[in-house]
C-alpha positions in Angstrom: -7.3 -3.1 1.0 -6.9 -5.5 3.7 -3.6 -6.9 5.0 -3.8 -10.2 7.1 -1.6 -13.2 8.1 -2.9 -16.2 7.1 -1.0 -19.6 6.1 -0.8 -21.0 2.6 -3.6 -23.4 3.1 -5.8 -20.7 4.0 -4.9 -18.6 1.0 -5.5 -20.7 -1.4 -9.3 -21.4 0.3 -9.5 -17.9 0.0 -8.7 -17.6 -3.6 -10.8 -21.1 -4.4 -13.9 -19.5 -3.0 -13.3 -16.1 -4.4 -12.9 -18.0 -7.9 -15.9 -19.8 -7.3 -18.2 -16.6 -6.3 -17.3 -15.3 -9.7 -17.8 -17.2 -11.3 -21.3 -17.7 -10.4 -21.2 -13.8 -10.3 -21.7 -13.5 -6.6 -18.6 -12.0 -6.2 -19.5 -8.3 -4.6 -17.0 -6.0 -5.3 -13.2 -5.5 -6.4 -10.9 -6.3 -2.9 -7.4 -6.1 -2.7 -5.5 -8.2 -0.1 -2.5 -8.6 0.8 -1.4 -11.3 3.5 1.9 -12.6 4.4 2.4 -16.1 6.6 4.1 -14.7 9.3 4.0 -11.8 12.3 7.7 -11.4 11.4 7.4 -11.1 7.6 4.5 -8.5 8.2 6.5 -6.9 10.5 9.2 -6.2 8.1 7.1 -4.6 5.6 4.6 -2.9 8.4 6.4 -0.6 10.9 5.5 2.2 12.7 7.7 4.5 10.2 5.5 3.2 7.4 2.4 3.7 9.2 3.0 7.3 9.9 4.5 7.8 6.0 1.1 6.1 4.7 -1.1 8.5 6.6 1.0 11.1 5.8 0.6 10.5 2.0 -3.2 9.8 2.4 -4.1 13.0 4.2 -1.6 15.3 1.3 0.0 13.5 -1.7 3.2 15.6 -2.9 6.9 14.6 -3.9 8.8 12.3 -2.1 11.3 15.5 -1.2 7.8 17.1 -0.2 7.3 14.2 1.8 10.4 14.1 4.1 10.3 17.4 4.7 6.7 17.0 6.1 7.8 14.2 8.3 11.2 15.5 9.2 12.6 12.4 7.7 16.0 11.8 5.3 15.1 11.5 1.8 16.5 8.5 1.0 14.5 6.4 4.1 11.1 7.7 2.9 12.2 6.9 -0.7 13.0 3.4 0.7 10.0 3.3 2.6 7.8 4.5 -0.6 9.4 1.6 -2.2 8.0 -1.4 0.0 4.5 0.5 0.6 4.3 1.0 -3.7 5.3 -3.1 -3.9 2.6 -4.0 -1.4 -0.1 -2.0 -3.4 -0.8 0.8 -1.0 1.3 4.0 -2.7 1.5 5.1 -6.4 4.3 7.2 -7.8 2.3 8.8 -10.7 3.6 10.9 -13.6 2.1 14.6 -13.3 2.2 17.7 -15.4 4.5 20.3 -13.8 2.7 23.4 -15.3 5.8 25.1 -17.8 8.7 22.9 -15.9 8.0 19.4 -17.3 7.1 16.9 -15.3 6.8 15.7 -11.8 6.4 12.2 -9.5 4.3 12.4 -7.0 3.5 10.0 -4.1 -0.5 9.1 -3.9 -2.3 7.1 -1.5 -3.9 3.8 -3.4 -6.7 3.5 -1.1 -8.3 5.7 1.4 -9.1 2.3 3.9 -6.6 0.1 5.1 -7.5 -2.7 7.8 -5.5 -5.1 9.2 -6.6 -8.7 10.8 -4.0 -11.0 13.0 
């Protein structure tokens, strides 16, 4: 996944030679970008809080309760937090078998590389 800042001109570039490399079948393989026009706007989704909850999730997946407890954190600001990463693309809350309880949610990392470019 790669997360830029890039204006709405150069977007839709973006998108207009992506189309046209697969269409020719050029296109190399599956990329997921997510890019926002402004430092501030990326800021807001982006923060250091994030950050550490991302790696957090990416080096041990568990419950969002599991989660906070790992990072020391309130609940209900990682649950927040888990909610902008999972809009963005880079978090899953997946469905698992809770072996004779149920069932379970659990927090998974959506891609094990992340870069950003300014």
């Amino acid at each position: 996944m790669h997360i830029k800042i890039e204006n709405t001109e150069d977007f839709f570039i973006r998108g207009k030679v992506s189309a046209s490399l697969a269409d020719k079948g050029l296109l190399q393989k599956e990329s997921r970008i997510v890019s926002f026009e402004n430092a501030e706007d990326l800021a807001r989704v982006v923060s250091a809080a994030k950050i550490d909850l991302f790696r957090s999730i990416r080096a041990c997946s568990g419950s969002i309760t599991d989660i906070s407890k790992r990072l020391n954190r309130d609940r209900s600001a990682v649950k927040r937090d888990i909610d902008v990463l999972q809009s963005i693309g880079l978090v899953d809350i997946r469905t698992m078998k809770n072996a004779g309880h149920g069932t379970k949610k659990e927090v998974v990392a959506c891609d094990n590389q992340v870069l950003m470019a300014w």
